[in-house]
C-alpha positions in Angstrom: 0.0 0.0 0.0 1.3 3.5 -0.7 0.1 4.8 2.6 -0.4 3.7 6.0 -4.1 2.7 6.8 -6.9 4.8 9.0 -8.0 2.7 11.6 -10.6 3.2 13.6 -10.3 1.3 17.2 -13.5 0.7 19.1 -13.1 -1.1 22.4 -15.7 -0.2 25.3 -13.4 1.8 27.8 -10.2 3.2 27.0 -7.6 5.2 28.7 -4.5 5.0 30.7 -6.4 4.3 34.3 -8.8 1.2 32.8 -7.8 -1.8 33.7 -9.1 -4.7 31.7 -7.2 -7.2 29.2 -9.1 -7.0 26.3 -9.0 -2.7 27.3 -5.3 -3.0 27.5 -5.0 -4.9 23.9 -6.6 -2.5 22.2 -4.2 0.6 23.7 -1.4 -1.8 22.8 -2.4 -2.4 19.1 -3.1 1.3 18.7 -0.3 2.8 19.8 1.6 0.4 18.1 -0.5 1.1 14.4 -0.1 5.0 15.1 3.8 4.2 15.7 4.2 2.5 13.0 2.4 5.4 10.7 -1.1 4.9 10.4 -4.0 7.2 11.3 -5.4 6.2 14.4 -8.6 7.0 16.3 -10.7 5.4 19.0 -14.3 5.5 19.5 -15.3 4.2 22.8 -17.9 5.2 26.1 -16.9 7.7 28.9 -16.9 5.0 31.2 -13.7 3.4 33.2 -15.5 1.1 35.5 -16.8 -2.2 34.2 -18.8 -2.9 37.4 -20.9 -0.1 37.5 -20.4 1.5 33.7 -21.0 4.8 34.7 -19.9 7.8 32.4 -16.9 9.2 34.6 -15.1 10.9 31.6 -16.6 13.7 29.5 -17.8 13.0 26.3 -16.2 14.7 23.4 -12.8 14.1 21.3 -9.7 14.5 23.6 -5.6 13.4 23.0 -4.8 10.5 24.5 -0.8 10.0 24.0 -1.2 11.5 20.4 -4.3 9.6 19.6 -7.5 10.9 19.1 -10.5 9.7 21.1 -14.0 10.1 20.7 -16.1 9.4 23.7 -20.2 9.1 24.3 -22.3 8.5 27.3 -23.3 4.5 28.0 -26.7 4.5 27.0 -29.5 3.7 29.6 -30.3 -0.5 29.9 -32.3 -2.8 32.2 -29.4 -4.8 33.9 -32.3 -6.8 35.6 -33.4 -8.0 32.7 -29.7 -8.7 31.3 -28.8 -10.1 34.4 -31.6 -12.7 34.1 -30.6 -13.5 30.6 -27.4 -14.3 31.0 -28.1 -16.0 34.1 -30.7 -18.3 32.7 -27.6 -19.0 29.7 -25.1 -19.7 32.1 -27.1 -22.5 34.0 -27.0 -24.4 30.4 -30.4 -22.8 29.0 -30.3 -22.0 25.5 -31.8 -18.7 24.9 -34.8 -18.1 22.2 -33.5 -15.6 19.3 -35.8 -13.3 20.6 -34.2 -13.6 24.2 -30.6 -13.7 22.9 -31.5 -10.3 21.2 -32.6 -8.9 24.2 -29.7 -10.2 25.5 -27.3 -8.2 23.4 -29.7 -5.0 23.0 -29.1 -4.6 27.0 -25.8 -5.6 27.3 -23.4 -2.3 27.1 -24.1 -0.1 24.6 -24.1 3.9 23.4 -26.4 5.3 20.8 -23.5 7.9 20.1 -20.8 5.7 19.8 -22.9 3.6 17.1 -23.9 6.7 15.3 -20.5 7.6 15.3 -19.3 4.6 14.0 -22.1 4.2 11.3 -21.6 7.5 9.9 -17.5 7.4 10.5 -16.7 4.1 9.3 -17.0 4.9 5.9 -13.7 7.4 6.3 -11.7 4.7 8.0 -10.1 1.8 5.9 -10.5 -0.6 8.7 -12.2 -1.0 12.0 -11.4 -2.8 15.2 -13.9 -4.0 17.9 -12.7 -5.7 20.6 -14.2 -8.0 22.7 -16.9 -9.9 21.5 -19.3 -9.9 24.7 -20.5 -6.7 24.4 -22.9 -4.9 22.8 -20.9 -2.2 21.4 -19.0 -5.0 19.8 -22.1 -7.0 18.5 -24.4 -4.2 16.9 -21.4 -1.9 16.0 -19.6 -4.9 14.2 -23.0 -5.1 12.0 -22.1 -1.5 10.3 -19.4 -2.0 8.2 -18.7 -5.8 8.3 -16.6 -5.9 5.1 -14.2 -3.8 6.7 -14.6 -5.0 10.2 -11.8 -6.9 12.4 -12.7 -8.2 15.7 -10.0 -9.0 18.6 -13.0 -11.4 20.1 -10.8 -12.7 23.6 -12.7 -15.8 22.6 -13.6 -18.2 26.0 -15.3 -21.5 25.6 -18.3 -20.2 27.2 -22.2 -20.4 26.7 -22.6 -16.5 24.9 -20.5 -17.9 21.9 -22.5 -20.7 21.5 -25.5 -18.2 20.5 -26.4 -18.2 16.9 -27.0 -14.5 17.1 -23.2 -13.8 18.1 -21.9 -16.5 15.7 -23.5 -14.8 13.0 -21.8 -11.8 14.1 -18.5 -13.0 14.5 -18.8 -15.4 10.9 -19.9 -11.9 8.8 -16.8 -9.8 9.5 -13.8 -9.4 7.5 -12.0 -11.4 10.1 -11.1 -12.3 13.5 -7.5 -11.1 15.5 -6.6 -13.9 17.7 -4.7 -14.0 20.5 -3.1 -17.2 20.7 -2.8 -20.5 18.5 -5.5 -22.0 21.6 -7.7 -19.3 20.6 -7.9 -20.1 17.4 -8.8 -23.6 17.5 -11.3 -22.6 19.8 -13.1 -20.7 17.0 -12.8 -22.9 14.8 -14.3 -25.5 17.1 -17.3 -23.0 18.2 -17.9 -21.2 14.7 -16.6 -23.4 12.5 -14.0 -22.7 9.8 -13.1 -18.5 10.2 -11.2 -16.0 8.6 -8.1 -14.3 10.9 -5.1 -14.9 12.3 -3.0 -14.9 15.5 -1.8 -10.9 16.8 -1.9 -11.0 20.2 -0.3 -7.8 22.2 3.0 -6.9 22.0 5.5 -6.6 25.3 9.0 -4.7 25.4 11.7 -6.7 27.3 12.7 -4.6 30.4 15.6 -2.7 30.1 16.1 -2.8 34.0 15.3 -4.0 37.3 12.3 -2.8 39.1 13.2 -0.9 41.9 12.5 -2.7 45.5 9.4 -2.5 47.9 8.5 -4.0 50.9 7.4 -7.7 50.3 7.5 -10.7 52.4 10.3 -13.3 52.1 8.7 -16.2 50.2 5.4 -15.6 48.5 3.0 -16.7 45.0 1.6 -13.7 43.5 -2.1 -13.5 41.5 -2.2 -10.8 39.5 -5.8 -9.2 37.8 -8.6 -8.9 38.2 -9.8 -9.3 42.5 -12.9 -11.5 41.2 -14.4 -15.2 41.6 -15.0 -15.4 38.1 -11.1 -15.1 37.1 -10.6 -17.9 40.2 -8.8 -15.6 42.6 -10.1 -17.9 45.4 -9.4 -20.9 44.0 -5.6 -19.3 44.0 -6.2 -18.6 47.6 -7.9 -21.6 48.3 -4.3 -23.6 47.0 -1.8 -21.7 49.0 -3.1 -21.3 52.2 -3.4 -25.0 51.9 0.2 -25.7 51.0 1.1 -23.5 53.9 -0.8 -25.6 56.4 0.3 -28.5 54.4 3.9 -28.0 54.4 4.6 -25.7 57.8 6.5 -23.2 55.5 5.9 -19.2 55.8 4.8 -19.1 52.4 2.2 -16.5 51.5 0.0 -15.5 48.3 0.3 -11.6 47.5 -3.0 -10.6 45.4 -2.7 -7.4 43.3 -5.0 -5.6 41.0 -9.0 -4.8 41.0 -11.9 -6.5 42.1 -14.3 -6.9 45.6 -13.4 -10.5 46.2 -11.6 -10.7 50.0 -10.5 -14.1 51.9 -11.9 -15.6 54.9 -11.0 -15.2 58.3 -9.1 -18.2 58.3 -7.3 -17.8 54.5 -5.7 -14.1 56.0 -2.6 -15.8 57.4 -1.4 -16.8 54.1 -3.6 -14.3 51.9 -2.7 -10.8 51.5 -4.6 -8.0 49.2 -2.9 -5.2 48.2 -5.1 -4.4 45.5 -4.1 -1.7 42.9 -0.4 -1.3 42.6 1.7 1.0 40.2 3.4 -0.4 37.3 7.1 0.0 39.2 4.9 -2.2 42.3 3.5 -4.7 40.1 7.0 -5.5 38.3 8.7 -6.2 41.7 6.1 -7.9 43.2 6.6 -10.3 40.1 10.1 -10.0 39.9 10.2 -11.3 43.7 7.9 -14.5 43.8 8.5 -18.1 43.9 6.0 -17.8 41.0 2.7 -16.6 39.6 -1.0 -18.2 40.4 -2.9 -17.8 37.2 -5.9 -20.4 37.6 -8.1 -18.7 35.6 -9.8 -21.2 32.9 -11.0 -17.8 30.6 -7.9 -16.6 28.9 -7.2 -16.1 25.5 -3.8 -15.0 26.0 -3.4 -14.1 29.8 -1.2 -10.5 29.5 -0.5 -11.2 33.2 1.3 -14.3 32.5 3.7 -12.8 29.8 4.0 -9.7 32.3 5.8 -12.5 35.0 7.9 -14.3 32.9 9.2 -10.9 31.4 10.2 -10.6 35.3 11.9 -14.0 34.8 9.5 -16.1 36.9 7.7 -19.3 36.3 3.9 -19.9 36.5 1.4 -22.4 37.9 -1.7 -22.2 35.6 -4.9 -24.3 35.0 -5.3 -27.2 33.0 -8.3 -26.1 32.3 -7.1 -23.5 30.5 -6.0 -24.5 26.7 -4.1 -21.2 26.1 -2.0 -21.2 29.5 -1.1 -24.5 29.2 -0.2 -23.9 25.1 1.9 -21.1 26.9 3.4 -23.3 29.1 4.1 -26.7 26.7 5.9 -24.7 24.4 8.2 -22.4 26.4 9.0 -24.6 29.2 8.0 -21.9 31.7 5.5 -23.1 33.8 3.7 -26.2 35.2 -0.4 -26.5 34.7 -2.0 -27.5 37.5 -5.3 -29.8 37.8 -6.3 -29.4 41.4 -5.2 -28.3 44.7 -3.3 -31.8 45.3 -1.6 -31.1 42.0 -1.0 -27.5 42.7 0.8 -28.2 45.9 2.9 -30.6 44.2 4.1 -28.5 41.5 4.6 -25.7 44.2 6.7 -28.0 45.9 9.1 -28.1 42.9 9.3 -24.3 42.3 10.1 -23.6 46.3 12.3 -26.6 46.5 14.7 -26.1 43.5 15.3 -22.4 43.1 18.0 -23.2 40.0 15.2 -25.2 38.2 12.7 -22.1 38.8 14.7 -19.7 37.4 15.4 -21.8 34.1 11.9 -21.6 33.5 11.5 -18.3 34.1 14.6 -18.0 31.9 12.2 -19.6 29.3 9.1 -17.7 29.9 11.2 -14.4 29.0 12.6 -15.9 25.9 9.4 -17.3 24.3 7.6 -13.9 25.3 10.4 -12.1 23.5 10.2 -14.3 20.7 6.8 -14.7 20.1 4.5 -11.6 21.5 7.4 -9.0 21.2 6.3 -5.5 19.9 8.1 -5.8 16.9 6.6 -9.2 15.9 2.9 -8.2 16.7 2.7 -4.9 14.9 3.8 -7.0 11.7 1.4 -9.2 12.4 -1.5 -7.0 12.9 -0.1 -4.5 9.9 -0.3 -7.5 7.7 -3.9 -8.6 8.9 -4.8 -4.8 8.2 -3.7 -4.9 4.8 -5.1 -7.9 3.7 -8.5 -6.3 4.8 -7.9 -3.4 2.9 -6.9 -5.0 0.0 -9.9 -7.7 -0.3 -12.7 -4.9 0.5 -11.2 -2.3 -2.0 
């Protein structure tokens, strides 16, 4: 192409202060387009919050480290009524295609984010929703599908099985996957699709992380503070390789979320919550290991963030992507219960040599494979190849 594509991100929050996976992909991939030369805006809601969704930034177009972002109010919805839906799908109730519709039309959602995106999509060469659950993803994916690329954080869970969403996710120009496990998983759930592996791309640090007050031997979780990501499960497995074992070994739980530990889990269990960047790099940099025993990741940024620190992981079995992750970079162990877990911790405290080969290994494959370098080709190329078959 004789110029660098417009491309026109559209995530549901964005900003420096929101914390959220798919949130921080879409930053990633569009810094990384506008560094690389193309025009770059982002169309998202003025919230920051995915709890409570309310509109905490103005709306408007503002700079945003030399991007240009165009934000609208979250549009009113009946979260009863979503709440029931999703409940209902989730206890292994297939929803009606009237229901599943409903579903989606009060799910999140701003009236002047689509108009914005129906009358502005015609001026950008590609555009990029990200993730899939949403309804700012599913209705605004609908307006310009021949130039449409969805980053769909794809989990094996009952909203992809919805016809309505398949439908969505089959008509666009094509999907940007995460991970090689996250691609199968499409093809599995939707059948045969057109995309291809990006992911986010990570920097190698250039230094240490400066020092903070941690305790001598401890497991770190890192995300979001919720049941739903398995934060107590992680809990759950130390404090009982602690009692187990009679060493002072502790789990150190950083990020956001309302979950807390019992009573009897705070010996072993400390929440520190939100911690800078500088924080969050030590805290990795100084554990045994991480705790990742989520089973929803299509990539897991926290995991590439601890082996960049050189450290090796326990993850779930459950999880195809982790343990994909794991198999091929020789950087961490995948775990099937707490019997298991304990085990493998056993390994990692007991042979510090071993644990920092793998976290040796972790490093290298992140470097390798998700550098910034290597993604931003990647995504450049998946750009262009939209560009070329729409034109």
């Amino acid at each position: 192409m004789l110029r660098r594509p417009h491309v026109l991100f559209v995530p549901p929050r964005y900003g420096p202060g929101v914390v959220g996976g798919a949130e921080r992909l879409i930053r990633g991939l569009a810094t990384s387009a506008r560094d690389a030369g193309c025009q770059v805006e982002v169309a998202t809601t003025c919230a920051v919050d995915n709890e409570t969704w309310a509109n905490a930034l103005p709306s408007g177009t503002a700079d945003d480290d030399g991007i240009k972002v165009h934000r609208f109010p979250v549009s009113p919805r009946d979260g009863h009524r979503h709440q029931h839906l999703l409940g209902r799908l989730l206890r292994g109730e297939m929803l009606s295609e009237l229901d599943a519709a409903d579903l989606m039309a009060t799910s999140i959602w701003s009236a002047g984010l689509q108009g914005f995106v129906d009358a502005h999509g015609a001026n950008a060469d590609v555009v990029v929703f990200a993730p899939y659950l949403f309804g700012t993803t599913f209705w605004g994916a609908q307006s310009w599908p021949e130039k449409t690329i969805v980053v769909p954080c794809l989990h094996d869970e009952p909203q992809a099985y919805l016809p309505a969403v398949q439908r969505v996710l089959q008509g666009v120009a094509c999907l940007a996957f995460n991970s090689p496990g996250e691609q199968r998983l499409a093809n599995k759930v939707l059948g045969a699709v057109r995309g291809a592996v990006v992911g986010l791309g990570f920097d190698e640090p250039s230094a240490p992380p400066p020092p903070t007050d941690l305790p001598d031997r401890y497991f770190v979780y890192a995300g979001r503070i919720e049941e739903g990501k398995r934060v107590h499960v992680a809990a759950a497995n130390v404090a009982a390789l602690a009692a187990e074992t009679g060493e002072n070994v502790r789990l150190i739980i950083i990020g956001s979320g309302s979950w807390r530990p019992s009573a009897e889990m705070r010996a072993y269990v400390e929440v520190r919550g939100f911690v800078t960047d500088d924080e969050k790099r030590a805290t990795m940099a100084g554990a045994i290991g991480l705790v990742n025993p989520s089973e929803l990741e299509s990539l897991s940024i926290v995991l590439m963030e601890s082996w960049l620190e050189g450290r090796p992981a326990l993850v779930a079995h459950g999880s195809e992507v982790m343990r994909d992750h794991c198999a091929q970079s020789g950087g961490g162990f995948a775990f099937k219960d707490q019997a298991d877990f304990i085990d493998r911790a056993r390994l990692l405290m007991d042979d510090p040599e071993a644990a920092a080969r793998m976290g040796r290994a972790g490093q290298d494959y992140v470097v390798r494979t998700y550098g910034r370098a290597e993604v931003t080709r990647r995504f450049l190329s998946l750009v262009d190849k939209v560009v070329e078959a729409w034109r």
